[in-house]
N, C-alpha and C positions, 0 to 999 in steps of 0.2 A: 504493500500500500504506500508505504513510504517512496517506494522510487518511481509509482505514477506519478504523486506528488510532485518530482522533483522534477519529471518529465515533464508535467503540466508547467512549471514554473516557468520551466526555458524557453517551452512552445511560444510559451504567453511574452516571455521578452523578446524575442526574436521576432514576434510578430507586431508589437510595438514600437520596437525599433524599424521595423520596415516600412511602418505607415509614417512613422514619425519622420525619415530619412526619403522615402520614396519622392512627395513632391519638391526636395530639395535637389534629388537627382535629378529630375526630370528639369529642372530648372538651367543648372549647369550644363546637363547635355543639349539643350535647346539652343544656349547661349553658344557655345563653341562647332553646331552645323552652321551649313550654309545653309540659305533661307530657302533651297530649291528642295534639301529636305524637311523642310518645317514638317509636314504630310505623311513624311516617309517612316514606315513600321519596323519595330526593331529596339530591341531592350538597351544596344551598344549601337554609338554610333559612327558608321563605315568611314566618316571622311569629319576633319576636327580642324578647325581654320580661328584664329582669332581676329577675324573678319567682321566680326561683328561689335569687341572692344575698341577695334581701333576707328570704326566710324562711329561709335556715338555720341560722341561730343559735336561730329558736324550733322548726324540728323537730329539731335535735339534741337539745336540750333535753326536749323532750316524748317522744323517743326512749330518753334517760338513765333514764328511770326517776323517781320521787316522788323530790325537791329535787334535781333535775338540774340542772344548768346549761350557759351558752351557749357556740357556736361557739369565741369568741373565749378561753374559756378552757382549751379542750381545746388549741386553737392556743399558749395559753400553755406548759401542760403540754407538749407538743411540744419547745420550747424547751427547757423546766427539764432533761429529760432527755438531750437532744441536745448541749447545749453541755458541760456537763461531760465527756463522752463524748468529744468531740471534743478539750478541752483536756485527760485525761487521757491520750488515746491517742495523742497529740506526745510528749509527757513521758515515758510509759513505755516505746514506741518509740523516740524516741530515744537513752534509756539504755540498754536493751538490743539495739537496733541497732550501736550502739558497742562494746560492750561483745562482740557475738558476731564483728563487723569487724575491732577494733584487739587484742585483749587475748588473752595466750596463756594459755589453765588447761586444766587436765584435765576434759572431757566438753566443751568447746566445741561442736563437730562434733556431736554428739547434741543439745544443746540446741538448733543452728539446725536439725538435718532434724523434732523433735519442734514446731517452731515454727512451720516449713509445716504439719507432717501435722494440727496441731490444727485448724489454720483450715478443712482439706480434711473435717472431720468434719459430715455434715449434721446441719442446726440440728433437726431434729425427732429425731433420735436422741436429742440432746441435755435433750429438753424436760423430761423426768420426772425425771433426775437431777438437772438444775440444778434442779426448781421444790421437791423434796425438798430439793436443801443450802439454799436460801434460806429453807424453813419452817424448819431446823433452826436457824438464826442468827435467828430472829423479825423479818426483811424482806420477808414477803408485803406486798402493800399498802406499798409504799412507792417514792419516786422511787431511794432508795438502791440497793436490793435491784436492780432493775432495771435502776440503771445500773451496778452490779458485773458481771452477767451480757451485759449489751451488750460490757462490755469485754472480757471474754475472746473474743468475737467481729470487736472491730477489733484489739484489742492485736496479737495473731500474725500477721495479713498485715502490717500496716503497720510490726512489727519486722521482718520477711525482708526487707519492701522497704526498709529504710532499713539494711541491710548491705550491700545491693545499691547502694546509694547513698553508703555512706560508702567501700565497698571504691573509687571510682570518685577520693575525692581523694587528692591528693598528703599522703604521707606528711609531706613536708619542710618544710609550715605548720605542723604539730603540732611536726615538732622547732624549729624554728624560737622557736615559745612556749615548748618546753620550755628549751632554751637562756637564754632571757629571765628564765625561774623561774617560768613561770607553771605552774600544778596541773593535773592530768589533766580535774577539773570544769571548773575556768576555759577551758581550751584550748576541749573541747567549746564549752562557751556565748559564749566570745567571738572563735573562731574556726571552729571545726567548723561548729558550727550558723548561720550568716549564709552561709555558703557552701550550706550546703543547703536554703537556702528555697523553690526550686522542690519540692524533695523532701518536704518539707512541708506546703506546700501542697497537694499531691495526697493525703498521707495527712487530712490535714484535709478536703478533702472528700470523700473513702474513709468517714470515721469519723462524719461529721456526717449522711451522706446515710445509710447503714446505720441509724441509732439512729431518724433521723427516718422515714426507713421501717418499721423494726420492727412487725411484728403479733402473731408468735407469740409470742417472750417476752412482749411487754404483753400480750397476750392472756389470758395463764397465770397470769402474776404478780401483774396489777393486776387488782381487782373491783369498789373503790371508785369511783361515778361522777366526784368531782371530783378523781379523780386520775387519770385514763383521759387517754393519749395522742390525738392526734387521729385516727391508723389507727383506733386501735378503737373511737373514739365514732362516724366513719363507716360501721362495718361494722355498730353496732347499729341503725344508721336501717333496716336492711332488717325488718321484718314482716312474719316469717312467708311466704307466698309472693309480699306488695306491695314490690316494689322501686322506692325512687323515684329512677330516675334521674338526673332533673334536678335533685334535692339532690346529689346524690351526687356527677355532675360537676361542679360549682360547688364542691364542696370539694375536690373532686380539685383543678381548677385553682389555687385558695387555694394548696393544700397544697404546690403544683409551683412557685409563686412564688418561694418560700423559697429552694431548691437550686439553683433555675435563676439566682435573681439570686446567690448565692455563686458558682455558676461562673461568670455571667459577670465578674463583678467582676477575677477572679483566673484566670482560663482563660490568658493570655500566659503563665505560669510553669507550667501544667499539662503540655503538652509536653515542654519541657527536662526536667519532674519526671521524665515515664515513660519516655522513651529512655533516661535516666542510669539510674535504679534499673534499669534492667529489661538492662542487660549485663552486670552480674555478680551472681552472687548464692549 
C-alpha cells in the first residue's frame, strides 16, 4: 500500500510539473520558429532561428504608430511604473498593516474587513470610475496617474496580509523598545520590520509582478506611444486579423525574465512569507 502511495505521489508531480512547464514551453518554442511554422505540428521544433528576437524592437516600433519607438523602451516604461509601485506598496502596507494589527481606535475592525473586500472588487468594474477620477485630476497620459490607480490594487491585499503577519510576532520586542524609549515609528522600522522581511518580500513581488503585468489600466489610461507599458505595446503588434506570433512570444519571454529572475533571486524567504501571513488574519 505504501508504495502505491509513493507511486501516486510522483504521478501526481510529474504531472504538475508538466502543466505547470508545458505553456512555458510552448512559448519559447514559438518564439525561436520561423513564423512559416507558426501552424506546423510537432512537440520539437525542426528549424530554430533567433529571427524573431532580433526584429522586435523594429516591429514594435512600426506597430506604435508614426514616431514610435523600440522594444527596449517600452521594457523601460515597464520598469518606470513597476518599481515605484512596488516600493510604495511596502511602505503603505506596512503602515497600515500595523496600524490595523497593533493599535486600538474606533472602526479598526471595519477598516480591515473594507480592506479585503476592496481588493475582492473586479478590476473591470473598476475601469470607468477610476479612468473618470484620473481625467478629473488631469493624469491621463501619465506614469503618475497610472501608478496611483495600480496602487489601490496592490495596497489592500498586501495590507490584510501584512496584519496577518505582524499579528504572528511577539508582542514583547515592541515592548521591549518601548521600555528602551524608542517611538512607535522607530520600533516599526528598527524592529518590526527586519523581522518581517520574509513578509515583504512576498508583498514585493505581489506588487511588482501585478503592475508589471497590468493591461487594463495601461490600457485605458495610457495612449501616448512613448509612454505605453510593455503589455500594451505587445498587444498592439496584433493587425487586424495578422497575429505575429513569433514576435509576440519573444517578448513574452523578455517580459517573463524580469519576475522570474526576482523570484528566483529571493524565492528562500517566499515560503516562511506565506505560511506566516496567511495564519492569522
Amino acid at each position: 500500500m505504501k508504495g502505491l502511495w509513493t507511486l501516486f505521489y510522483y504521478i501526481s508531480v510529474v504531472f504538475i510539473i508538466f502543466i505547470t512547464l508545458f505553456p512555458i514551453y510552448g512559448m519559447v518554442k514559438q518564439s525561436i520558429v520561423p513564423e512559416i511554422e507558426t501552424y506546423k505540428k510537432g512537440f520539437l521544433p525542426s528549424t530554430i532561428t533567433l529571427e524573431n528576437y532580433l526584429s522586435l524592437s523594429k516591429e514594435v516600433a512600426q506597430a506604435g504608430g508614426v514616431g514610435a519607438i523600440g522594444f527596449q523602451v517600452y521594457l523601460r516604461n515597464s520598469f518606470i511604473i513597476s518599481t515605484p509601485v512596488m516600493l510604495l506598496t511596502l511602505l503603505i502596507s506596512s503602515l497600515g498593516g500595523y496600524s490595523l494589527s497593533r493599535l486600538k481606535y474606533k472602526g479598526r475592525d471595519i477598516c480591515n474587513l473594507f480592506t479585503v473586500l476592496t481588493y475582492l472588487i473586479p478590476p473591470v468594474i473598476l475601469m470607468i470610475p477610476l479612468y473618470f477620477l484620473v481625467a478629473s485630476i488631469n493624469l491621463l497620459n501619465t506614469f503618475e496617474g497610472l501608478i496611483l490607480v495600480l496602487l489601490s490594487r496592490s495596497v489592500p491585499f498586501c495590507t490584510w496580509f501584512m496584519v496577518g503577519y505582524f499579528k504572528e510576532i511577539p508582542k514583547e520586542l515592541e515592548e521591549a523598545a518601548f521600555i528602551d524609549g524608542a517611538s512607535r515609528l522607530k520600533t516599526l522600522f528598527r524592529i518590526v520590520l527586519p523581522v518581517s522581511f520574509p513578509g515583504l518580500v512576498v508583498n514585493m513581488i505581489f506588487s511588482f509582478t501585478l503592475a508589471w503585468n497590468d493591461f487594463i489600466f495601461s490600457f485605458i489610461l495610457i495612449d501616448k506611444t512613448q509612454l505605453l507599458p510593455l503589455s500594451v505595446a505587445m498587444y498592439r503588434l496584433i493587425q487586424g486579423e495578422f497575429v505575429p506570433w513569433g514576435t509576440l512570444m519573444s517578448g513574452g519571454v523578455i517580459a517573463s525574465i524580469v519576475p522570474i529572475t526576482l523570484f528566483l533571486i529571493v524565492q528562500r524567504y517566499i515560503v516562511t512569507g506565506l505560511t506566516a501571513g496567511a495564519v492569522k488574519a
